[in-house]
DRENKEZA-805333 format. One record per residue (C-alpha): residue number from 1; x, y, z. Coordinates in nm, 2 decimals, m for minus. Example, Ala and Ser with C-alpha at 12.3 -4.5 7.8 and 13.67 -1.06 7.14 Angstrom:
BEGIN
+-----+--------+--------+--------+
|   k |     xx |     yy |     zz |
+-----+--------+--------+--------+
|   1 |   1.23 |  m0.45 |   0.78 |
|   2 |   1.37 |  m0.11 |   0.71 |
+-----+--------+--------+--------+
! end
This chain:
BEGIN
+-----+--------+--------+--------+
|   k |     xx |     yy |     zz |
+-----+--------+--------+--------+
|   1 |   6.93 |   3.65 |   5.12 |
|   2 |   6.93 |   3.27 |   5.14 |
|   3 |   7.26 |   3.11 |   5.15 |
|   4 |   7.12 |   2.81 |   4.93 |
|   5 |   7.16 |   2.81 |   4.57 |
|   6 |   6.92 |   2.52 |   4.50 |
|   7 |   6.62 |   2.32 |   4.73 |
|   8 |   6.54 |   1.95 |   4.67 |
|   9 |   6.20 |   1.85 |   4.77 |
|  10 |   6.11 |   1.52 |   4.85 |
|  11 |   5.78 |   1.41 |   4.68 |
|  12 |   5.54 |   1.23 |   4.92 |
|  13 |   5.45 |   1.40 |   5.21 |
|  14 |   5.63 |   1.76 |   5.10 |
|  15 |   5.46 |   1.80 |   4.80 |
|  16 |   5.18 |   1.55 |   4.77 |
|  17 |   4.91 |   1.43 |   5.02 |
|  18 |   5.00 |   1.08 |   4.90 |
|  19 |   5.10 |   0.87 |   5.19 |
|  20 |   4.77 |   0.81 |   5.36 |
|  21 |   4.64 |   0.66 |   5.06 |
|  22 |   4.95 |   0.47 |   4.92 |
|  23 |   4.99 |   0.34 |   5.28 |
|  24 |   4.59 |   0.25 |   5.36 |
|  25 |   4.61 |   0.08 |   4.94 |
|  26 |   4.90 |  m0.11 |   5.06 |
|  27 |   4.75 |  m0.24 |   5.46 |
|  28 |   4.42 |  m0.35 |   5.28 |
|  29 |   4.63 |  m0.53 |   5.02 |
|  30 |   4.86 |  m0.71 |   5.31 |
|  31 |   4.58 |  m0.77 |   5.56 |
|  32 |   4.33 |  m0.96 |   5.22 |
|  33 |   4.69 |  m1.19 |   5.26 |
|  34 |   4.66 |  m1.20 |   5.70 |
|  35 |   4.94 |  m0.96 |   5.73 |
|  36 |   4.67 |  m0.83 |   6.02 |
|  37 |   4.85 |  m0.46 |   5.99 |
|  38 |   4.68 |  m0.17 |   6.18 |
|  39 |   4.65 |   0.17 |   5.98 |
|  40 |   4.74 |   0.35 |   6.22 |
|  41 |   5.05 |   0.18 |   6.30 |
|  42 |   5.13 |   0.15 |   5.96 |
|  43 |   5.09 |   0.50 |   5.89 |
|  44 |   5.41 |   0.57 |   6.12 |
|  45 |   5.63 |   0.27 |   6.04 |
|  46 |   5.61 |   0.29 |   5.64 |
|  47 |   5.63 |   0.62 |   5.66 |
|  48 |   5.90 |   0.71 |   5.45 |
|  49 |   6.03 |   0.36 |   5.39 |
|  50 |   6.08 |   0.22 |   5.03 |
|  51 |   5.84 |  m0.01 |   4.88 |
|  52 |   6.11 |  m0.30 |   4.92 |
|  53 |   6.15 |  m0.26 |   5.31 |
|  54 |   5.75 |  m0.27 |   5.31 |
|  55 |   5.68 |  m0.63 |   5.15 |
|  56 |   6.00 |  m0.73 |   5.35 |
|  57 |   5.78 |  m0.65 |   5.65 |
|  58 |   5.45 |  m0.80 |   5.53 |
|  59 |   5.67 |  m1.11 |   5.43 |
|  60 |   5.74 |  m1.20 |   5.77 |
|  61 |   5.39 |  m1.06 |   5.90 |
|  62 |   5.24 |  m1.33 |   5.67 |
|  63 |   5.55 |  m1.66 |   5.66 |
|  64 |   5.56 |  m1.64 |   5.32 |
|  65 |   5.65 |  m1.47 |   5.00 |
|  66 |   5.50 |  m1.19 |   4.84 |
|  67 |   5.30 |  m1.30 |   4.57 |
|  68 |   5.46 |  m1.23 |   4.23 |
|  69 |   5.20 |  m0.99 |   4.08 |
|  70 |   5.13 |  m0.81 |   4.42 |
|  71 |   5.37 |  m0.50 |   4.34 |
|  72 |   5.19 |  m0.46 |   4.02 |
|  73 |   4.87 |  m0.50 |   4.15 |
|  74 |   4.97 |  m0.19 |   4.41 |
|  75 |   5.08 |   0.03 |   4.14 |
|  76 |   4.73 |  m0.05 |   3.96 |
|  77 |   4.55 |   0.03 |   4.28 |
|  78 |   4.73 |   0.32 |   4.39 |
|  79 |   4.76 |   0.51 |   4.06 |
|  80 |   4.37 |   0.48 |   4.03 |
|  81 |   4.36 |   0.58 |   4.39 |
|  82 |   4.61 |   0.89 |   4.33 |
|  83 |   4.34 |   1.01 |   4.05 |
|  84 |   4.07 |   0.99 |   4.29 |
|  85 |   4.19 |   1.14 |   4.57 |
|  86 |   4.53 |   1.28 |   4.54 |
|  87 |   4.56 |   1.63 |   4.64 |
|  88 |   4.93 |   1.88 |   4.70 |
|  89 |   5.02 |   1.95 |   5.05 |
|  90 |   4.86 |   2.29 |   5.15 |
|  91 |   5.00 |   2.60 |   5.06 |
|  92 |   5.32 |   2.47 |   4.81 |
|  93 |   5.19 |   2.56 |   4.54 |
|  94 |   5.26 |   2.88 |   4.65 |
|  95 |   5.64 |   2.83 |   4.78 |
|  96 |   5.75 |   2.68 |   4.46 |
|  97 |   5.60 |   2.93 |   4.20 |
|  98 |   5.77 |   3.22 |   4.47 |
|  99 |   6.11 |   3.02 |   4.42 |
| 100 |   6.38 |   3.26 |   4.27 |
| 101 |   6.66 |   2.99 |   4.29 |
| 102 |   6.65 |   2.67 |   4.12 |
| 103 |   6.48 |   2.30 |   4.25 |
| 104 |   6.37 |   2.01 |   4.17 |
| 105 |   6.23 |   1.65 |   4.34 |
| 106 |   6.42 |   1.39 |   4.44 |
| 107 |   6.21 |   1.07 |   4.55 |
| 108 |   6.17 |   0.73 |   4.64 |
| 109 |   5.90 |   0.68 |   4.44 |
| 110 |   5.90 |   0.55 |   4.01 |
| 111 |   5.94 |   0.81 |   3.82 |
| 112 |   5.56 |   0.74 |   3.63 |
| 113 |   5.42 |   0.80 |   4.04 |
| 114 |   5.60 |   1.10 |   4.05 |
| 115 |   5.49 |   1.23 |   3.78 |
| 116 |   5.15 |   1.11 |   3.80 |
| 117 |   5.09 |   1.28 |   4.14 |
| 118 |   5.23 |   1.58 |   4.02 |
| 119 |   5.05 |   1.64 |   3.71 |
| 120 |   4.72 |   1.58 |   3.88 |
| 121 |   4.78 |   1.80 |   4.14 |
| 122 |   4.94 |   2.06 |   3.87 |
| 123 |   5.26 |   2.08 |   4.00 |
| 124 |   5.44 |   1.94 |   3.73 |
| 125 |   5.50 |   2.21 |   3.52 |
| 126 |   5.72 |   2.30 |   3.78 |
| 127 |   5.97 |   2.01 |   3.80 |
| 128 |   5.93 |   1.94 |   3.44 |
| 129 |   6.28 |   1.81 |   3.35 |
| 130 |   6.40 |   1.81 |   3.75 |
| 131 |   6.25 |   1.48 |   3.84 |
| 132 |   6.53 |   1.22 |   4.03 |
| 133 |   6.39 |   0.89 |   4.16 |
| 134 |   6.58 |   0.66 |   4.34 |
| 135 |   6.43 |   0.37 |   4.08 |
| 136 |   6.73 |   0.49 |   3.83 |
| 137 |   6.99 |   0.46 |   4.08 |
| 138 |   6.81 |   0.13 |   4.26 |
| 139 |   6.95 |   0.30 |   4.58 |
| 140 |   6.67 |   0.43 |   4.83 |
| 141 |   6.70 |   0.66 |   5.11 |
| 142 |   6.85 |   0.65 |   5.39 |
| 143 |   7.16 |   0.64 |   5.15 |
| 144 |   7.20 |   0.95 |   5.00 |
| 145 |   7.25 |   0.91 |   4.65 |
| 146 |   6.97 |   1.00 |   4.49 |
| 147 |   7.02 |   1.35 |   4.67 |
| 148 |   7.38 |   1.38 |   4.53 |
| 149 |   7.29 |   1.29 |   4.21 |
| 150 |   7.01 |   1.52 |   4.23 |
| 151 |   7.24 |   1.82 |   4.34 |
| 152 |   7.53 |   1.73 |   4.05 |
| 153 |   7.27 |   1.70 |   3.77 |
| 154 |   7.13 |   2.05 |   3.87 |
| 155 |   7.50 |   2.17 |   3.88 |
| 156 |   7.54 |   2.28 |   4.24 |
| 157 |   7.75 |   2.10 |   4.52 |
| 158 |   7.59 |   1.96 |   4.84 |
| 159 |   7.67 |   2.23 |   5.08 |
| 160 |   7.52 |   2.48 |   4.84 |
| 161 |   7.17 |   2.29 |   4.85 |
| 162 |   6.90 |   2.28 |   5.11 |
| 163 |   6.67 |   1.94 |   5.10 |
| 164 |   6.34 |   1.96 |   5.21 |
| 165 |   6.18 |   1.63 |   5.35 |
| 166 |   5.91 |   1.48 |   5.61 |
| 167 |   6.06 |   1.12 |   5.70 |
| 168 |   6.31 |   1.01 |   5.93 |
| 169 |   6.47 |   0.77 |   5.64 |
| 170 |   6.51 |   1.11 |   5.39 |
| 171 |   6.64 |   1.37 |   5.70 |
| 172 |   6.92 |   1.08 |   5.73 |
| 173 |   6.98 |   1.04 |   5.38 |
| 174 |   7.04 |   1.43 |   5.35 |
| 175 |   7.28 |   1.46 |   5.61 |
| 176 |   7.46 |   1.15 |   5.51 |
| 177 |   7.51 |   1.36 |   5.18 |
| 178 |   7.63 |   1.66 |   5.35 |
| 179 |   7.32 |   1.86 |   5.31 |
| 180 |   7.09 |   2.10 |   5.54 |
| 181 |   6.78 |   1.96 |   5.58 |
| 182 |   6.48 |   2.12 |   5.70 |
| 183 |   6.23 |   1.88 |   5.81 |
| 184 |   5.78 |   1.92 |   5.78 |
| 185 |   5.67 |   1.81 |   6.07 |
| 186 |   5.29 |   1.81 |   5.99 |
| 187 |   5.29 |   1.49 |   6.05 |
| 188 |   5.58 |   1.36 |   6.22 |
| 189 |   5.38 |   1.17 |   6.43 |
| 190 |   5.66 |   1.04 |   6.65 |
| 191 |   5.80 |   1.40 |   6.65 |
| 192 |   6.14 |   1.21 |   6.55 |
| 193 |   6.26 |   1.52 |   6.36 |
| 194 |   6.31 |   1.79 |   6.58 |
| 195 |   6.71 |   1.76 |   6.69 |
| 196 |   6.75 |   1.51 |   6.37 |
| 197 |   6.69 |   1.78 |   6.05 |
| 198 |   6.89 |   2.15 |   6.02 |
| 199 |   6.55 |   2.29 |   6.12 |
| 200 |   6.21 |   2.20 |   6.11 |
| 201 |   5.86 |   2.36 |   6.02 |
| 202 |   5.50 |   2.27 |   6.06 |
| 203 |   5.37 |   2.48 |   5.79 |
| 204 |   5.39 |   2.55 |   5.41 |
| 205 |   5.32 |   2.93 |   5.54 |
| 206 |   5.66 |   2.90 |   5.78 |
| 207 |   5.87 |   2.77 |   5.51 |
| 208 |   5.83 |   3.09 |   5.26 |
| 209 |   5.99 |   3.27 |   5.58 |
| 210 |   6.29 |   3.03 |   5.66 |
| 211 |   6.41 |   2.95 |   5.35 |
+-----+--------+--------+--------+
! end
């Protein structure tokens, strides 16, 4: 039996394909400014990162401020984007309805992405009422609170949760907390988690068997 009492999923990249195409919304929306960003690159150095560490970077890529409107303008784009396109990571659908213990989602995201992204991709009738975003707290991983207030609100005590997460930013913000972490590595594609998280798996499939 697992020694865990409670799992904490992260949101984007654990239990929604969304990064690809809040990432891609956010390069095409920096580059029409002359940001000059490259997908691909961008695909591994925002992965993971809060919103505000993002413009920070297209700030300086561009010598000059965000335009006032441009993090609204995102939301619009990627919301309608999400509807489009959005789709759950393969195969957790069926690790969350097979959960005997209780969980929940902690993110970096707004709580109105969260559960945007999780409705469409019927997921939220899971974490219905479990939803903790780092918006409320206005503290963004790597610092761990949104994961200890996560674990407190659910009633359970760090060293009796188990936090599930894909980035380098969320493994750290985990262990800061005094959690286990056990890091997706589908697309870790630095392979930066391996020797960082408590364990790590490449597959939906592998995680029914370690947790």
């Amino acid at each position: 039996m697992s020694k865990y009492k409670c799992i904490i999923f992260d949101c984007d990249g654990v239990l929604i394909d969304s990064e690809p195409i809040a990432i891609g919304t956010l390069v095409d929306m920096a580059n029409h400014l002359g940001a000059n960003i490259n997908l691909k690159d961008a695909l591994v150095n925002f992965k993971g990162k809060s919103l505000n560490v993002c413009l920070s970077f297209i700030s300086k890529r561009i010598d000059a401020p965000i335009p006032v409107n441009f993090e609204q303008d995102y939301r619009i784009n990627t919301f309608e984007a999400f509807r489009n396109n959005i789709k759950p990571i393969r195969g957790i659908n069926e690790v969350v309805k097979n959960l005997t213990i209780p969980f929940c989602v902690a993110s970096s995201g707004p709580e109105n992405k969260i559960r945007l992204n999780l409705d469409i991709t019927g997921l939220l009738p899971y974490f219905e009422g479990n939803i903790f975003s780092c918006y409320a707290l206005q503290k963004w991983k790597p610092e761990p609170d949104v994961f200890l207030w996560a674990a407190k609100t659910m009633g359970f005590t760090p060293t009796e949760c188990l936090v599930i997460e894909d980035s380098v930013s969320g493994v750290k913000a985990a262990l800061a907390g005094g959690f286990d972490v056990f890091g997706y590595t589908a697309h870790d594609y630095k392979n930066e988690l391996e020797g960082l998280a408590t364990k790590t798996f490449s597959s939906m499939e592998q995680l029914k068997t370690i947790i």
